[in-house]
C-alpha positions in Angstrom: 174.8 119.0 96.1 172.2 116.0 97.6 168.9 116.5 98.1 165.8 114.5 99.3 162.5 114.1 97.9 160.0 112.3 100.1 156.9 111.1 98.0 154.3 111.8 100.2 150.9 113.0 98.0 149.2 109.7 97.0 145.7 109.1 98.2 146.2 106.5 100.8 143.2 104.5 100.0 144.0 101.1 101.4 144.7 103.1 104.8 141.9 105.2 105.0 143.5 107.9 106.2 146.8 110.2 104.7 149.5 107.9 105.9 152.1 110.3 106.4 150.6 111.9 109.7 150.5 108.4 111.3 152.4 108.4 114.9 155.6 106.5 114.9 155.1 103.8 117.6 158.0 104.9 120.2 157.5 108.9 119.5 155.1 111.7 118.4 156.9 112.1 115.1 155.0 111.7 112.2 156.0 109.3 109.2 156.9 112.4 107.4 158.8 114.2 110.0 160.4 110.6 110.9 161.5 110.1 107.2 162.1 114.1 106.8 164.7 113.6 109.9 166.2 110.6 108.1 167.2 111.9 104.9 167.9 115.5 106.3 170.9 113.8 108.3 172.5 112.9 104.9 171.4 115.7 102.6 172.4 118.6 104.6 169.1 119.3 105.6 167.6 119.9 102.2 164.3 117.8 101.5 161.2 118.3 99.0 157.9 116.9 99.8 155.6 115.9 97.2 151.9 116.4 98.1 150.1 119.5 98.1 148.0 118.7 101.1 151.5 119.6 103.3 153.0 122.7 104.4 155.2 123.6 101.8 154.1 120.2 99.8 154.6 120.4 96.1 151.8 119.4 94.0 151.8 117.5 90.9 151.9 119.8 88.0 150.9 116.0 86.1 148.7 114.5 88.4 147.4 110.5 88.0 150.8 109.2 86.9 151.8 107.6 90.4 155.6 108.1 91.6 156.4 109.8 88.0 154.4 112.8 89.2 155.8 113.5 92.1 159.5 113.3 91.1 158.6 115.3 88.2 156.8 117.8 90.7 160.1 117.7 92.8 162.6 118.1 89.8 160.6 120.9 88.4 161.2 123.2 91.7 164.4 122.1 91.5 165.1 123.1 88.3 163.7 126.6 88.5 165.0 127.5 92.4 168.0 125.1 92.9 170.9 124.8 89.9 173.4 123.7 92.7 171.1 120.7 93.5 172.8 118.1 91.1 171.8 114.6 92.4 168.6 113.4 94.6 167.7 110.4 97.1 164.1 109.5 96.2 161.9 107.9 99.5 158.4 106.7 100.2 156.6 108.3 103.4 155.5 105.0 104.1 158.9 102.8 104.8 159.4 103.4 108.3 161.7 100.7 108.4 164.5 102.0 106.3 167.4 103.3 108.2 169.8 106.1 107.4 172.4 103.1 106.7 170.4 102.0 103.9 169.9 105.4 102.1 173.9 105.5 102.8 174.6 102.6 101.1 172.6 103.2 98.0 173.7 107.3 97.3 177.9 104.7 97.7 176.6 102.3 95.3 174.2 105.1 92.9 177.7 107.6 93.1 179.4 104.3 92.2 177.9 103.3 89.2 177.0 107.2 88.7 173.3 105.9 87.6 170.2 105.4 89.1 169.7 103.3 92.1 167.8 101.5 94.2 167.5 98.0 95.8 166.7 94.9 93.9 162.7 94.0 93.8 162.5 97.5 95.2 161.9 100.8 93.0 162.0 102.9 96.5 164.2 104.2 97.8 166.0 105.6 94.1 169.1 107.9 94.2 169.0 109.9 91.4 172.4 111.7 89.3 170.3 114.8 87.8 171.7 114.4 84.2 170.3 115.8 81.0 169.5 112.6 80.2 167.5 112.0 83.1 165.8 115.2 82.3 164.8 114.5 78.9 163.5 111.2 80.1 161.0 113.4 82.3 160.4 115.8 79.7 159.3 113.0 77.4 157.3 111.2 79.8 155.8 114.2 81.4 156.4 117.2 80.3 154.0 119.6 78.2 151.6 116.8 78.6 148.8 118.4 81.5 146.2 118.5 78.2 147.4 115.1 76.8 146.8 112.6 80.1 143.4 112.1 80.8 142.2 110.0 83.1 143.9 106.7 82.7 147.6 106.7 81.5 149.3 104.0 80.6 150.9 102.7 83.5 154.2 100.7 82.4 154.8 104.1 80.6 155.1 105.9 84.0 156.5 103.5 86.4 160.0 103.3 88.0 161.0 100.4 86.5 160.7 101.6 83.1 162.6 104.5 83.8 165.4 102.3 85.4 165.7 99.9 82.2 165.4 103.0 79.8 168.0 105.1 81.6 170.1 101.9 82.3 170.1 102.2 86.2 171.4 99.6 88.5 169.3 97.5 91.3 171.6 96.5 93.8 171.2 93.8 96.7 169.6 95.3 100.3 171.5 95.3 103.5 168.2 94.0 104.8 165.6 92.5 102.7 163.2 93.1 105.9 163.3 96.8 105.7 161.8 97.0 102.1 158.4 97.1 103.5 155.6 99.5 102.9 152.9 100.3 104.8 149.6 100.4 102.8 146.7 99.0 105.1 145.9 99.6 108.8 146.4 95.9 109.8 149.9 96.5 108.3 150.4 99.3 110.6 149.0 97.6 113.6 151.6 94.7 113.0 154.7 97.1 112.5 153.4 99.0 115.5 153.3 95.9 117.5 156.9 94.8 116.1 
């Protein structure tokens, strides 16, 4: 069974404000409920959130170690409430431009090459085959560790790319490079508001 996992508990410095309750230009969704909607359509309505500051949000049992944590948070409820849940479709809140086409085409081209995913230059969106293998790689990373990270882990250890090249995943060519685009300041917001 698919599931989604928006990544939605970072700290939104650049912004100011939490990003994910920002108003979608054309309605009163916000990005969250806009990207909820989005990945609901194509995984039969069953999406995680990562950040504890939402309503049913799932908080980082290993905070400080950026994307990592939150899929780690996500696969860890998983794990203990869903065993039928045997692949996931990994999205930023803040990538209002991707359409329900483009999380189509990667879970083709992820189901494909039955590995990880996502598009080139781009670590999000990710489709992920829940394998044991993908599991350990978590467990190594991440798991046991909440005494062992202090305050600055090393970062190439917990970024998606190294994940991707250690677990051999693939990075496959956009529809649209356009709609790779995250939103991190307010000027970038004005200007996709504008748009």
């Amino acid at each position: 069974m698919l599931a989604g996992a928006i990544l939605a508990g970072g700290r939104s410095s650049r912004m100011g404000t939490d990003k994910s309750i920002l108003t979608m230009p054309h309605s009163q969704e916000s990005l969250l409920e806009y990207v909820k909607q989005q990945l609901a359509s194509i995984c039969d309505h069953k999406v995680f959130v990562s950040g504890k500051q939402h309503r049913q949000g799932i908080a980082d049992q290993i905070p400080n170690c950026g994307p990592l944590s939150g899929i780690h948070g996500v696969m860890t409820e998983i794990t203990n409430r869903y065993s039928d849940i045997d692949e996931l479709i990994v999205a930023a809140v803040d990538m209002p431009d991707l359409s329900i086409e483009d999380f189509n085409y990667l879970l083709k081209m992820g189901r494909k090459n039955n590995s990880l995913c996502c598009f080139e230059s781009c670590f999000l969106p990710l489709y992920i085959p829940i394998t044991i293998e993908f599991n350990q790689y978590l467990t190594s990373q991440l798991g046991g560790q909440k005494d062992a990270i202090v305050d600055a882990p090393k970062k190439r250890q917990y970024s998606l790319k190294t994940m991707l090249d250690v677990l051999h995943g693939s990075q496959i060519a956009p529809l649209k490079t356009s709609r790779l685009e995250n939103i991190n300041t307010p000027t970038q917001w004005q200007q996709y508001c504008a748009g």
